[in-house]
C-alpha positions as CSV (number, residue, x, y, z in Angstrom):
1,X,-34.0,-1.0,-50.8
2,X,-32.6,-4.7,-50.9
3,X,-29.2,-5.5,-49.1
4,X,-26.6,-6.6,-51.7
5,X,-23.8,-7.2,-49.3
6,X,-23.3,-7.9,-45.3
7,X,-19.4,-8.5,-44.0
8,X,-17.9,-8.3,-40.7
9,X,-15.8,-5.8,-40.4
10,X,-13.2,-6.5,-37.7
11,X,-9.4,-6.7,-38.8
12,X,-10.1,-4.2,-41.8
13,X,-7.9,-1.7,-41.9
14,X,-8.9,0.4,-44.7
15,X,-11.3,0.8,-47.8
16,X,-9.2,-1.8,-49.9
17,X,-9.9,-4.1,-47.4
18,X,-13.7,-3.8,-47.2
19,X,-13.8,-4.4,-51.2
20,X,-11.5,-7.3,-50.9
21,X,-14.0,-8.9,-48.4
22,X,-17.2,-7.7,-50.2
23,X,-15.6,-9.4,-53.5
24,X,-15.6,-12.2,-51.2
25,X,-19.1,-12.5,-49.9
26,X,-21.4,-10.5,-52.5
27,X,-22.2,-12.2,-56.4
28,X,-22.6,-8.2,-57.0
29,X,-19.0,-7.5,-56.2
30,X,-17.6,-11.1,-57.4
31,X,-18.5,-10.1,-61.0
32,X,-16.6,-6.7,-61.7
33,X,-12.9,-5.5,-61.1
34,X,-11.6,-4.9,-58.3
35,X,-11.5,-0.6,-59.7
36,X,-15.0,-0.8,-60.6
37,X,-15.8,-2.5,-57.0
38,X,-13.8,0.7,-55.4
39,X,-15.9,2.8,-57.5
40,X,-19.2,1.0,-56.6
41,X,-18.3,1.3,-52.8
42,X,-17.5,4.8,-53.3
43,X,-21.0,5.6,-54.6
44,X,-22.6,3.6,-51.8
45,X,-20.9,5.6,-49.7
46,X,-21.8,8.7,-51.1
47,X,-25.9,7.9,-51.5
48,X,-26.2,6.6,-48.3
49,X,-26.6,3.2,-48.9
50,X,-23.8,1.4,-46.2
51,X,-24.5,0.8,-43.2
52,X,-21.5,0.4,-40.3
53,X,-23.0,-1.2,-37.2
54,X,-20.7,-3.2,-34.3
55,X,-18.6,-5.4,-36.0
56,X,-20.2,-5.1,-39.5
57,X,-21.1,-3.1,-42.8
58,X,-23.9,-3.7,-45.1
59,X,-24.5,-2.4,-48.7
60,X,-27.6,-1.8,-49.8
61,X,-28.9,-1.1,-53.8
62,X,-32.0,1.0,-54.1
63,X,-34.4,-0.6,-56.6
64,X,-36.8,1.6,-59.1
């Protein structure tokens, strides 16, 4: 598992704002739309692969 993504965390209010940042700070997220990026999240979300700690989330991609 390799970490595509680490933002902070504080002052986001919803899901549209932790795509917005993650647009911001990852090259993954920088190069599709901002409804594919949703959708991306979404999976993460669903397999597991963020992490929420204190003040920040990390996405991680699981590599085969």
């Amino acid at each position: 598992m390799i970490e595509i993504a680490r933002i902070s965390t504080i002052g986001t209010a919803n899901r549209r704002d932790i795509v917005r940042r993650l647009m911001e700070a990852s090259d993954f997220f920088k190069r599709i739309s901002f409804a594919d990026a949703i959708k991306a999240y979404r999976f993460a979300e669903c397999n597991n692969l963020v992490v929420r700690g204190y003040g920040y989330l990390a996405v991680y991609h699981i590599c085969d």
